[in-house]
VODRENPA-760099 format. One record per residue (C-alpha): x, y, z; residue number from 1; residue in one letter. Coordinates in Angstrom, 1 decimal, padded with zeros to 4 digits, always signed. Each point is the difference from the previous one (the first is absolute). Layout:
+--------+--------+--------+-----+------+
!      x !      y !      z ! pos ! code !
+--------+--------+--------+-----+------+
!      X !      Y !      Z ! NUM !    A !
...
+--------+--------+--------+-----+------+
end
This chain:
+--------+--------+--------+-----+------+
!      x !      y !      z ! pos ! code !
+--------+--------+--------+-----+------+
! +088.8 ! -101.3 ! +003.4 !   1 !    X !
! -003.8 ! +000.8 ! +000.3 !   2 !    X !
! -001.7 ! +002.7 ! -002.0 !   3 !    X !
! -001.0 ! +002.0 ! +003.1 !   4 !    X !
! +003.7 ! -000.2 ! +001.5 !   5 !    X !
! +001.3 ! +001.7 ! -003.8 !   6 !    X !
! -002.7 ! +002.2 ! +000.8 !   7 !    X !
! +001.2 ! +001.4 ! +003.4 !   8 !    X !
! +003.6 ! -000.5 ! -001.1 !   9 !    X !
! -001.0 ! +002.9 ! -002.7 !  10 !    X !
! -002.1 ! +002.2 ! +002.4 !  11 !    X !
! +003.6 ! -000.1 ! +002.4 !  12 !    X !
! +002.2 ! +000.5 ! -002.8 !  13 !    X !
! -002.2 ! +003.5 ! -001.3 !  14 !    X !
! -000.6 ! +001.3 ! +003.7 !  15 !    X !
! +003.9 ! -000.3 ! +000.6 !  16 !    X !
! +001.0 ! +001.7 ! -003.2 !  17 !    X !
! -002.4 ! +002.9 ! +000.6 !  18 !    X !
! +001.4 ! -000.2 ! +003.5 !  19 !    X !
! +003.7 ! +000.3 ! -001.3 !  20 !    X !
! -001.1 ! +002.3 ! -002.7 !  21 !    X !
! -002.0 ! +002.7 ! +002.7 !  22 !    X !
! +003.3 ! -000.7 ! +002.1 !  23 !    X !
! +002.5 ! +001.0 ! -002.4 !  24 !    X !
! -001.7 ! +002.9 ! -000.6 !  25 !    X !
! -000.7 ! +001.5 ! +003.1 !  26 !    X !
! +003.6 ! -000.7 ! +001.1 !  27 !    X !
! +001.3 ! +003.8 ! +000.2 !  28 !    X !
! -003.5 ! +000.8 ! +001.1 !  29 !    X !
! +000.4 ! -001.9 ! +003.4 !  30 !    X !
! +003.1 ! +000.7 ! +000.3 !  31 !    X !
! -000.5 ! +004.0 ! -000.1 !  32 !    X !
! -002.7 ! -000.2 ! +002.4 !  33 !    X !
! +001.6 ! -002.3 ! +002.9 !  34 !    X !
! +002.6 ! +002.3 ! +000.0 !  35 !    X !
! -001.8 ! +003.0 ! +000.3 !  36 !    X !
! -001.8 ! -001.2 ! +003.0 !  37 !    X !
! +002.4 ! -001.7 ! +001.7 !  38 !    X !
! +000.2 ! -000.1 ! +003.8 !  39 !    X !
! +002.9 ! -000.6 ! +002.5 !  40 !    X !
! -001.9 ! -002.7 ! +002.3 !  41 !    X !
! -002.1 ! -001.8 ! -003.2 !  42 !    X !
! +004.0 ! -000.1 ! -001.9 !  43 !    X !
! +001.7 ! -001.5 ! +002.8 !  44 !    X !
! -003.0 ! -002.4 ! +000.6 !  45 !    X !
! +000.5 ! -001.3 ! -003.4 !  46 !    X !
! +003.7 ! -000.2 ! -000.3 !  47 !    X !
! -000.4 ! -002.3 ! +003.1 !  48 !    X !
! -003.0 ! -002.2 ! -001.6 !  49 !    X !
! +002.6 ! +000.0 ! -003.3 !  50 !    X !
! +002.8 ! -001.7 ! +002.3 !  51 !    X !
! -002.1 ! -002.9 ! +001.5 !  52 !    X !
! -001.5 ! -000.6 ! -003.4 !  53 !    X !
! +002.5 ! -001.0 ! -001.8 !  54 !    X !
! +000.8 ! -003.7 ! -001.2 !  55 !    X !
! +001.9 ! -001.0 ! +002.7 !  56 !    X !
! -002.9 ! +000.7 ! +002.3 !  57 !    X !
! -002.1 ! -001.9 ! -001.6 !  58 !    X !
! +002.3 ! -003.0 ! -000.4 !  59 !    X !
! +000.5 ! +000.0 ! +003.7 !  60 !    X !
! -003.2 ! +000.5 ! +000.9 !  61 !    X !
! -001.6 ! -003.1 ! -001.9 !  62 !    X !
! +003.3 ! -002.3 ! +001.0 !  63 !    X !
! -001.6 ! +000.6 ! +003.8 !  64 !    X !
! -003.1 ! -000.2 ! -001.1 !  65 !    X !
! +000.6 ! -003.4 ! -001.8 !  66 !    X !
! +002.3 ! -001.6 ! +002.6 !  67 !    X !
! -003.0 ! +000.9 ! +002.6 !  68 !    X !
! -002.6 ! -002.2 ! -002.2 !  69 !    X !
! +002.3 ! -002.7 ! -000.3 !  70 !    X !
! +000.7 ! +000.1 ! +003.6 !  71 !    X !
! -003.6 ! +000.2 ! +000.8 !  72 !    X !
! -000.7 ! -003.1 ! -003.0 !  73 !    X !
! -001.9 ! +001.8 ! -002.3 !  74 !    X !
! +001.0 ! -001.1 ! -003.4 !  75 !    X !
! -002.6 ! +002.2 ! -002.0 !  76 !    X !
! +001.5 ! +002.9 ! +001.6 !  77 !    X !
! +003.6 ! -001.0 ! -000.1 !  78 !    X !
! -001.0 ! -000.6 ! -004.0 !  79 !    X !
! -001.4 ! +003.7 ! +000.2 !  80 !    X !
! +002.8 ! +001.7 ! +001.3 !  81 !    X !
! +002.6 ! -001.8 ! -002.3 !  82 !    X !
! -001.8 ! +000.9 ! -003.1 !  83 !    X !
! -000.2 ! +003.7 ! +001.2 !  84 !    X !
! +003.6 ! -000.4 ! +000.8 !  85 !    X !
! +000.7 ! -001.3 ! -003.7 !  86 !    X !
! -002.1 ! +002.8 ! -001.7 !  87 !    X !
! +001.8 ! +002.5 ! +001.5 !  88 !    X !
! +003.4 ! -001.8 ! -001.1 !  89 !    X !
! -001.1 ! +000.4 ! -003.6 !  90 !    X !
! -002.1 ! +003.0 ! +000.5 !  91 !    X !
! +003.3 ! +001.6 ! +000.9 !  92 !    X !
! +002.3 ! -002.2 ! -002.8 !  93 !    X !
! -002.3 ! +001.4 ! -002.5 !  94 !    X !
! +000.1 ! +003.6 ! +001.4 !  95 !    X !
! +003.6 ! +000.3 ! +000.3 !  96 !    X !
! +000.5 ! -001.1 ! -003.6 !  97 !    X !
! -002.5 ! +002.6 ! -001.7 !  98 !    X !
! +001.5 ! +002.5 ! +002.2 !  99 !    X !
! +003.2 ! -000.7 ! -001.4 ! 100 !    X !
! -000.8 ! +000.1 ! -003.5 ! 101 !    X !
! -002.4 ! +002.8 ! +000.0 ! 102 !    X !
! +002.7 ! +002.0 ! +002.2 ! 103 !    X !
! -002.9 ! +003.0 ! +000.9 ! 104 !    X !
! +000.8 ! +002.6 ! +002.5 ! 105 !    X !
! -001.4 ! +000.7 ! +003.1 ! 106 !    X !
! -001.7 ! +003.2 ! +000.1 ! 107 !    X !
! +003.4 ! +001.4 ! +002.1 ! 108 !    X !
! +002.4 ! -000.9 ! -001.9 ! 109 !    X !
! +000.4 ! +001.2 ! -003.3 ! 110 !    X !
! +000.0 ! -002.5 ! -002.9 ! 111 !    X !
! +004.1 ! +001.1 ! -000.9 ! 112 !    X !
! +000.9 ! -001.6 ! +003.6 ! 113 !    X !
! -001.9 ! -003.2 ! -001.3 ! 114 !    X !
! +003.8 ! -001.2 ! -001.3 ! 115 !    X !
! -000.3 ! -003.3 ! +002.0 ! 116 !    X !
! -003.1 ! -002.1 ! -000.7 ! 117 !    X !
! +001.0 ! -002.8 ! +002.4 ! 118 !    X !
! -000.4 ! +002.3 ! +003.0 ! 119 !    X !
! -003.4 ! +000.1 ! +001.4 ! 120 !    X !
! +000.8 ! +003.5 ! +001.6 ! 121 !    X !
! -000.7 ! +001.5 ! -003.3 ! 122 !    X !
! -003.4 ! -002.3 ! -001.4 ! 123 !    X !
! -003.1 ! +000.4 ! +000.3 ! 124 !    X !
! -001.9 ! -001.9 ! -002.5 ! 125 !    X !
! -002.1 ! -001.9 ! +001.6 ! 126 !    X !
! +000.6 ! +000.5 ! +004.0 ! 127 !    X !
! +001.3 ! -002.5 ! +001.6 ! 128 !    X !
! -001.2 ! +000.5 ! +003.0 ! 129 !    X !
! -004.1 ! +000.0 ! -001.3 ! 130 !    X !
! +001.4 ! -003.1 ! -002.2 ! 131 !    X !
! +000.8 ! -001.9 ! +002.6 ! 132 !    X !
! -003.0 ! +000.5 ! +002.6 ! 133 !    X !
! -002.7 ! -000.6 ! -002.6 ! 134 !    X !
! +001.4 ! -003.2 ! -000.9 ! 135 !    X !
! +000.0 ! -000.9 ! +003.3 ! 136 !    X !
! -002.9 ! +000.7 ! +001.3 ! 137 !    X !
! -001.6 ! -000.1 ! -003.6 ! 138 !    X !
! +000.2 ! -004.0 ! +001.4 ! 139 !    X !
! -002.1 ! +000.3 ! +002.1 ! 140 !    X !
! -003.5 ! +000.7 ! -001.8 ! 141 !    X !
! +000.2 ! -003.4 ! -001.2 ! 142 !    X !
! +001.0 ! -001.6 ! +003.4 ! 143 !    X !
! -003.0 ! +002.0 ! +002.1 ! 144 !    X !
! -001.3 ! +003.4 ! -001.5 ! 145 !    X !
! -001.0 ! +001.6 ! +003.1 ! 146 !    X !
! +003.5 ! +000.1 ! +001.4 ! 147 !    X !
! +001.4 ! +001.0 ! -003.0 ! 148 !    X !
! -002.2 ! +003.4 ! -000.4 ! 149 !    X !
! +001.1 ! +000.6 ! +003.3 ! 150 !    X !
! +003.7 ! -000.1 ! -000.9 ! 151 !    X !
! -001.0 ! +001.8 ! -003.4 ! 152 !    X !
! +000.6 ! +003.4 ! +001.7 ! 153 !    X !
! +003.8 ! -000.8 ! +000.5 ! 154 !    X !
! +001.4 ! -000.3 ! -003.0 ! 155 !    X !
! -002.6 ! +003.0 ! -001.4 ! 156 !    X !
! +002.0 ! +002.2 ! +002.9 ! 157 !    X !
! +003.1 ! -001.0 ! -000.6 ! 158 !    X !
! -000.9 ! +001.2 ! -003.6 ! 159 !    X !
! -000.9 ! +003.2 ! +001.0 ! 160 !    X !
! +002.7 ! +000.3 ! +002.2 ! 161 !    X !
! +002.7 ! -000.8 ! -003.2 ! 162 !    X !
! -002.2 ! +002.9 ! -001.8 ! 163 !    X !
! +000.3 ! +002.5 ! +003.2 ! 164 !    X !
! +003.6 ! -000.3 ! +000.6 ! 165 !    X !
! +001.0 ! +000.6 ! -004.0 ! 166 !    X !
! +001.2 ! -003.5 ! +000.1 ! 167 !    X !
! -002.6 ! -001.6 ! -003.2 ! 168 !    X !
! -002.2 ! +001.8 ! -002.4 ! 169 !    X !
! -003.9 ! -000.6 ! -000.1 ! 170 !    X !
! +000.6 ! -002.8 ! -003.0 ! 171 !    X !
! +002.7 ! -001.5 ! +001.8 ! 172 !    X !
! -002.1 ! -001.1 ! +002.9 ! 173 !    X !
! -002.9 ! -000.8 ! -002.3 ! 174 !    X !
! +002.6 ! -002.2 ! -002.4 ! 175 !    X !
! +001.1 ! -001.5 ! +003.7 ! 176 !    X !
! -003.7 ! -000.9 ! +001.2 ! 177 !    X !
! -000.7 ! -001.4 ! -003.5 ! 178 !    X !
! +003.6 ! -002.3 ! -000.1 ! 179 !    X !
! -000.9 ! -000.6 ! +004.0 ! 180 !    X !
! -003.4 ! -001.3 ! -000.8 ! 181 !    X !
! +001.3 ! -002.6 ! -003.4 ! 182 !    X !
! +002.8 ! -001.0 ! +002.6 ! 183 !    X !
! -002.6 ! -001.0 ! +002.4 ! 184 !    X !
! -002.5 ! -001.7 ! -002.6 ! 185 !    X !
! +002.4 ! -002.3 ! -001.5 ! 186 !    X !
! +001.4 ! -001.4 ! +003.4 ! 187 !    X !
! -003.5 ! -000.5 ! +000.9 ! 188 !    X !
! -001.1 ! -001.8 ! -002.8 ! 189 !    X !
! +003.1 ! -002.2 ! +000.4 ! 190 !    X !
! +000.5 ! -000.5 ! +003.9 ! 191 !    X !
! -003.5 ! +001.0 ! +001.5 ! 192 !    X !
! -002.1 ! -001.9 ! -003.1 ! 193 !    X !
! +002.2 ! -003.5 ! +000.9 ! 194 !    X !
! -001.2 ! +000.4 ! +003.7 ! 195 !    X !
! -003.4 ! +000.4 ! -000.9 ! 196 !    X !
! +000.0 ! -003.3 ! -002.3 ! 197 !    X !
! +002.3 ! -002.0 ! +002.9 ! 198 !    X !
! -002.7 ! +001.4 ! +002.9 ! 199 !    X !
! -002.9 ! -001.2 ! -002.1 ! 200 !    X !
! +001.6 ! -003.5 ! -001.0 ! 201 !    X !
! +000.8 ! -000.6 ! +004.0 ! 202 !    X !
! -003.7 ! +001.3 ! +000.9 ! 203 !    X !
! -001.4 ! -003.1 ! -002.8 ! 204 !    X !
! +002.4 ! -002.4 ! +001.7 ! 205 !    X !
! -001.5 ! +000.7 ! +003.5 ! 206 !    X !
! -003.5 ! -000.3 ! -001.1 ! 207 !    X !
! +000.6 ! -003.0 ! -002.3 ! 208 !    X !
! +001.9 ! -001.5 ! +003.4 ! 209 !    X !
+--------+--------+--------+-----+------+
end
């Protein structure tokens, strides 16, 4: 590994543990405010964004879109959408097992009714939900940036959304962007990294032919 890669590995690394750190300890901060300003419309709005954002959304969502690009014969974006269907498989293996051994409450339950650690109703660390759509659209900044700041908003509202509804503290959505984002990077490096070597052997081939 270069020097300069170590480098920005280390700038990540600090930025996320301040991050986590900041998150942590604004948690009952956050929380107090969103519920003191609360509104009807803005609450039902985001109980509705938390139900289409869940994992199984997602998985749906980039089954269609990958049978559409191998329909169409588009093998970089059939690649695309497989690897952002594999991050969020591990994105959400991973998850669901630090969920079940750190067994944290949600901020409505109390941490007494926590007796069951294999039941998701009662986790929240990290979300799930936040998990889950940054790895996979996390993907996509190394497939074609400009689409993926687009889709950067989603899983940032769905976050909010997991915050507004009492569902996830502050850290628990920052813990779920930052386990989202690792999720997204190793698939990339693997799937999207081996398309970018096979594209640029075939593009030698057709200029040596």
């Amino acid at each position: 590994m270069k020097r300069s890669s170590v480098f920005y590995w280390l700038i990540g690394i600090m930025i996320a543990a301040i991050m986590v750190a900041a998150a942590f300890y604004f948690d009952n901060a956050v929380r107090d405010f969103i519920s003191q300003h609360q509104t009807r419309a803005v609450y039902y709005f985001m109980v509705n964004v938390s139900r289409v954002g869940d994992w199984p959304e997602h998985f749906a969502l980039g089954l269609i879109l990958a049978g559409v690009a191998w329909w169409r014969g588009n093998k970089k974006w059939t690649r695309i959408f497989l690897s952002m269907l594999v991050a969020l498989a591990i994105a959400g293996v991973a998850g669901r097992g630090i969920q079940i051994a750190t067994g944290r409450a949600r901020p409505s339950v109390r941490a007494e009714e926590v007796w069951n650690r294999f039941s998701a109703k009662y986790n929240a660390f990290p979300s799930g939900h936040v998990t889950a759509s940054m790895a996979f659209f996390g993907v996509l900044f190394f497939a074609n940036r400009r689409v993926a700041v687009a889709c950067l908003a989603i899983p940032i509202l769905i976050g909010f959304s997991r915050i507004y509804v009492g569902a996830h503290y502050l850290s628990d959505v920052v813990c779920g962007l930052m386990l989202g984002i690792l999720s997204a990077v190793l698939v990339a490096r693997v799937f999207l990294r081996q398309s970018t070597i096979d594209n640029q052997k075939s593009e030698i081939r057709s200029r040596r032919g």
